[in-house]
LUMGUTI-47964 format. One record per residue (C-alpha): residue in one letter; y negated, x negated, z. Coordinates in steps of 0.5 Angstrom, whole numbers, plus 500, padded with zeros to 3 digits. Each point is the difference from the previous one (the first is absolute). Layout:
! residues N
AYXZ/...
! end
This chain:
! residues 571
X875573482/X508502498/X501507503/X494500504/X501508502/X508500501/X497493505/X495504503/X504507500/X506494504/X495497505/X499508502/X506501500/X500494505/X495503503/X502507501/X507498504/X498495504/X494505502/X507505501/X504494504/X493499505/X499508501/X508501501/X500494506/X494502503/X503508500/X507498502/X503502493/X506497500/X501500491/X507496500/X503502493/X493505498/X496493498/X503494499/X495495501/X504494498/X502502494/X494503497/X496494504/X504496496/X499505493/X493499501/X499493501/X504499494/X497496494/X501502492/X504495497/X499498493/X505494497/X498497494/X506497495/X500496493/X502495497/X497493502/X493498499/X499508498/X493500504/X504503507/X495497504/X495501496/X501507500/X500500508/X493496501/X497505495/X503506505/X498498506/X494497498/X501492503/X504493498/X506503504/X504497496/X501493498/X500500491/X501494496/X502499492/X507497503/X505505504/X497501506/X503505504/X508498502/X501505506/X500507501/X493500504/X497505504/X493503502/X498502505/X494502505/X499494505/X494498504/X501493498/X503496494/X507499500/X507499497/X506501504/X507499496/X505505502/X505497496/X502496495/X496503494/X497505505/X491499501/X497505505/X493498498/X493502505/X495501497/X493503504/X498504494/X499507502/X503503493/X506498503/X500504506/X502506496/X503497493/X505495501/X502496495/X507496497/X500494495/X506498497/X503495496/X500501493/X506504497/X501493496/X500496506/X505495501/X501501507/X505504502/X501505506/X493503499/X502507498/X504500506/X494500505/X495504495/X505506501/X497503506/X493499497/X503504494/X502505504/X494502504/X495498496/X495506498/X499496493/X504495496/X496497494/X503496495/X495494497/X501498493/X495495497/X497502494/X503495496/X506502501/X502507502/X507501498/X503494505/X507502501/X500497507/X496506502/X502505496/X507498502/X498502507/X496505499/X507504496/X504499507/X495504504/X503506503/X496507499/X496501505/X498492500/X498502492/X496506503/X495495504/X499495494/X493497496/X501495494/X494496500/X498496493/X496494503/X495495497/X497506496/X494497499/X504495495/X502505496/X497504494/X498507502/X505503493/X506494502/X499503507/X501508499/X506497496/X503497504/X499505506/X504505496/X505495498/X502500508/X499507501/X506500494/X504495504/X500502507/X501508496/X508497498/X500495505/X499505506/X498507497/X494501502/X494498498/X497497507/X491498501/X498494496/X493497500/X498494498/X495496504/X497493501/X501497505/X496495500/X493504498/X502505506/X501493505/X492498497/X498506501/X502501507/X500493501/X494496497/X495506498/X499505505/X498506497/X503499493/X502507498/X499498493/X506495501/X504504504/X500506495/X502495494/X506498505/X503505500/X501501507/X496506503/X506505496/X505496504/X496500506/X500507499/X506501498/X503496506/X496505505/X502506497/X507498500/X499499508/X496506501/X505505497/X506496502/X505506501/X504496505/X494499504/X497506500/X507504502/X499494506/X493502501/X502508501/X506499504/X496496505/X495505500/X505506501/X503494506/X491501503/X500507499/X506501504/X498494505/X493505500/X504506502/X503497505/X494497504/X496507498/X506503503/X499495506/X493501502/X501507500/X505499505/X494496503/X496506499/X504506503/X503495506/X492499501/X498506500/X505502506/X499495504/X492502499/X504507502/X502497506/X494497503/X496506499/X506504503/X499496506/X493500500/X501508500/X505499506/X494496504/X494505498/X505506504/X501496505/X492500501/X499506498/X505503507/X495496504/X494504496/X503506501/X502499507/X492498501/X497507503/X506499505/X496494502/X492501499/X502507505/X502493504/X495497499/X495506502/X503500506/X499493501/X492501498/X500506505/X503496506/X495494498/X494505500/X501503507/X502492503/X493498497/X496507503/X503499507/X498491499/X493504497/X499504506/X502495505/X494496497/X495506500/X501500508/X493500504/X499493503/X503497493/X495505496/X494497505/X503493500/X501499493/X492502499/X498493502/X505497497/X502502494/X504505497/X506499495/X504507501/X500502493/X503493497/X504499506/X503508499/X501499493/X503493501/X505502505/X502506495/X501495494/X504495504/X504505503/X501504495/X503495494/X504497506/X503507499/X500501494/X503493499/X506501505/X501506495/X500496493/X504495504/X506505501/X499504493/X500492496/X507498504/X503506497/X497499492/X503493502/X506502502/X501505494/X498494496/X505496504/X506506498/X497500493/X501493498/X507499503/X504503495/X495498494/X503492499/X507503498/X497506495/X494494497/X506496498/X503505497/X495502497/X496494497/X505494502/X495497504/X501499508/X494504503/X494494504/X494502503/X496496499/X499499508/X505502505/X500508500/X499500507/X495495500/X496505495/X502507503/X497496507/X493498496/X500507496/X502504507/X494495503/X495502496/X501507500/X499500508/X493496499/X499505493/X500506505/X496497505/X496498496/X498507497/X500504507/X495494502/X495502493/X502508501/X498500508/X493496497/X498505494/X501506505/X494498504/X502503506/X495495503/X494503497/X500506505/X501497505/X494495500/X496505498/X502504507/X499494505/X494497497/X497508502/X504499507/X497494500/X493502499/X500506505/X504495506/X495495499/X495505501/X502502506/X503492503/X492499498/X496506504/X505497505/X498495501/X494500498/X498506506/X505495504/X496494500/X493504501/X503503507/X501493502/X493498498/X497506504/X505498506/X497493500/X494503500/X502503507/X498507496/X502506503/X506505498/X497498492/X506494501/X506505502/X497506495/X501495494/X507497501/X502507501/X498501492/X503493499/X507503502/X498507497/X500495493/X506497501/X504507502/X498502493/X502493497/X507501502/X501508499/X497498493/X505495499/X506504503/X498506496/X499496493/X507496501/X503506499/X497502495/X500493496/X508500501/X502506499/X495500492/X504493499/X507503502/X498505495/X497496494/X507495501/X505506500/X496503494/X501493496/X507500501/X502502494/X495497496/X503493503/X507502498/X498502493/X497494499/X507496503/X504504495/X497496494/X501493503/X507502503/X502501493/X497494497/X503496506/X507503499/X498498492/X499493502/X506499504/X505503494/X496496495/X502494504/X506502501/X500501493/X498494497/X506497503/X503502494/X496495496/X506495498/X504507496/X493502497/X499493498/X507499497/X499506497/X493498497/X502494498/X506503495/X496504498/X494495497/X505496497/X503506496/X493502497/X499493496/X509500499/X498507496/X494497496/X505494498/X505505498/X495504496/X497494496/X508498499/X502506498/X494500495/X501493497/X508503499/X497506496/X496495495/X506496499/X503505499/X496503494/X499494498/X508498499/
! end
């Protein structure tokens, strides 16, 4: 392959700018005149050119089949090519004339994609006006390689045309001896420096000669793959090499290759510098969320801090509930209830400590009701001025993700039924209640003795009496009410006791119930401010997103940065 490490160090190239242009538009880098993709674009894309003149019949298409290795040009023994044609690469076979002696020829062979070739009229030909159009070809081409037939190498047609050349025509020029395979090895060095003598007074200069068969390189190609015997004996492999490396070492197309590469090395400082802006203007508005997230976190610890004021309350309300559920206990403890309850069951500890709970988280709530208005209102004022300074800070408009009254309403809902929730466990894990049933069943116990001597002596009178036995019936219903004189003094002197140890046992619990309402009052009110918070989620997630697009942004950075320093060390 002609210039195979000058094509790929180009593909690269290629690759390289358009990895650049990408990462530029993706970041916002506006590179205007840093990099001119159109113009490299177009320096990159653009094939090698070689043009390839003589005198008719000297072996011109043959020359060109051999290099690109397929039937690319028709050969024939009479004068075949009569207009200035040129090969490119096209995916379907076809000639277009561009003018009248014009061809632009496609052809779908790969080598054309990086090596354009001309053919022209024979230097002899007859037909006139064809120098006109071969000019620019002249002018562009990377090589000009002139055929001279081996039989006649001294042709005054292309000698001629070879003498009016301009020197920097001459500095791109090859003599090429064809059909020499025809040729005797002696006869041929002679002829070589014959020419090398010729062009010197011609030119002054004595420019590359190599002599080649054609034919034997076409066959070789063509017909026998693998023949490198045959290739070797054509001479084509020092042309081929020599062609490649003039491309290789091209000094215009490698100052063009530095240029463009102090254009991307340019192009990458500015889409560095931008993503560095990037970076610095992510970094602030990461400043600013945290910012705001302080400013949330403050106004919640003012509420924590202001959360003895409120247990002091809260113990207070213990203590009102406490002496409410003592006075409904010693209601309850009352004689007649005490007795009537023996036959009917009694439920006054569940009852006295279902009464506590209800009553107390009723309170309790009504207390968390008004401290969840004032943390929504202080969110409320917070979130007012916050929209204008979201703006400005990250050029987005601040939306909760629910209407912000609907989602302080919520969190203010949840932060009562939080704190109703703790005083209801609170009240069950101080186990006021077990005392309490260990009394009454011992009351019980002892007021069922007596009701039942009671009765018992009542029911043995009214037997005596049905007797007709004397003054033994009136004897035994006097001890009967004895008993239940008893009964009633014990239940009167035990409701005392019993009231008076709840009312104690509750008292003392108070503060152990507000120290354990204190760690769920501060979880409640750090809920509230969490959902407040969240709130926020749009800013946090446009942030979070500029900031996952630049981690990937900064790797391809990287890897351009990288392949340019390779390229570098390679120019």
């Amino acid at each position: 392959m002609f210039g195979e490490s000058y094509f790929a160090t180009r593909g690269q190239f290629a690759d390289l700018m358009g990895g650049i242009a990408n990462l530029a538009a993706e970041t916002g880098t506006e590179l205007g005149a840093i990099l001119p993709l159109a113009e490299i674009e177009a320096g990159l894309s653009a094939p090698c050119l070689l043009v390839v003149c003589g005198e008719v019949n000297a072996g011109k298409s043959t020359l060109l089949n051999a290099l690109c290795g397929h039937d690319l040009c028709p050969v024939h023994p009479l004068p075949e090519t009569a207009r200035v044609r040129h090969y490119r690469h096209g995916d379907v076979a076809r000639d277009v004339a561009v003018g009248p002696l014009h061809d632009e020829c496609d052809r779908p062979v790969d080598f054309l994609w990086d090596v354009n070739l001309v053919d022209t009229p024979g230097t002899n030909s007859a037909i006139q006006g064809h120098q006109e159009i071969a000019a620019p070809f002249f002018a562009a081409a990377d090589l000009i390689l002139y055929v001279f037939p081996v039989a006649n190498p001294w042709g005054a047609a292309t000698w001629d045309a070879i003498s009016r050349l301009p020197s920097a025509a001459l500095a791109r020029m090859v003599l090429i001896v064809q059909q020499a395979d025809q040729c005797a090895p002696n006869d041929l060095q002679v002829i070589l420096g014959h020419m090398a003598d010729l062009a010197q007074k011609r030119t002054g200069q004595v420019p590359p000669i190599f002599a080649v068969s054609g034919k034997l390189a076409c066959e070789a190609k063509l017909a026998t793959p693998g023949a490198s015997e045959r290739l070797r004996a054509s001479g084509y492999l020092a042309l081929e090499q020599f062609i490649s490396e003039r491309i290789c070492q091209s000094p215009a197309r490698r100052q063009a290759l530095a240029t463009w590469l102090g254009q991307a090395a340019a192009a990458l400082r500015a889409v560095d510098d931008h993503i560095e802006d990037q970076i610095r203007v992510s970094n602030t508005r990461s400043r600013f969320i945290e910012q705001l997230e302080g400013e949330i976190d403050a106004i919640r610890q003012q509420f924590v801090t202001r959360l003895e004021r409120h247990l002091t309350g809260v113990a207070e309300v213990f203590e009102s509930e406490g002496v409410f559920v003592t006075k409904l206990l010693r209601r309850r403890l009352g004689a007649l209830r005490s007795i009537l309850r023996l036959f009917a069951g009694d439920r006054t500890g569940p009852d006295m400590e279902s009464a506590f709970i209800e009553r107390l988280q009723a309170a309790v709530e009504a207390v968390a009701h008004q401290d969840g208005g004032e943390v929504a209102d202080a969110c409320h004022a917070h979130w007012a001025g916050l929209d204008p300074r979201v703006q400005s800070a990250m050029g987005v408009r601040l939306q909760a993700s629910a209407p912000i009254d609907s989602t302080l309403a919520a969190a203010k809902q949840r932060f009562v039924q939080r704190l109703g929730q703790a005083a209801r466990a609170g009240v069950g894990n101080l186990k006021v209640r077990n005392q309490l049933d260990k009394e009454l069943r011992r009351r019980n116990r002892s007021l069922k003795s007596f009701i039942f001597m009671a009765l018992i002596l009542t029911i043995a009178g009214a037997t005596c009496g049905a007797l007709a036995v004397p003054w033994l019936p009136a004897i035994l219903c006097g001890f009967a009410a004895l008993f239940l004189i008893c009964g009633v003094l014990a239940a009167w002197a035990t409701r005392q006791s019993i009231t008076r140890d709840f009312r104690a046992r509750l008292l003392d619990t108070c503060g152990t119930f507000a120290s354990t309402l204190h760690a769920d009052y501060e979880e409640a009110l750090r809920v509230v401010f969490h959902d407040y918070a969240a709130a926020l989620g749009n800013i946090r997630t446009h942030l979070a997103r500029d900031q996952l697009a630049l981690e990937p942004r900064l790797r391809r950075w990287q890897v351009l940065f990288l392949t340019l320093k390779a390229l570098e060390q390679e120019l």
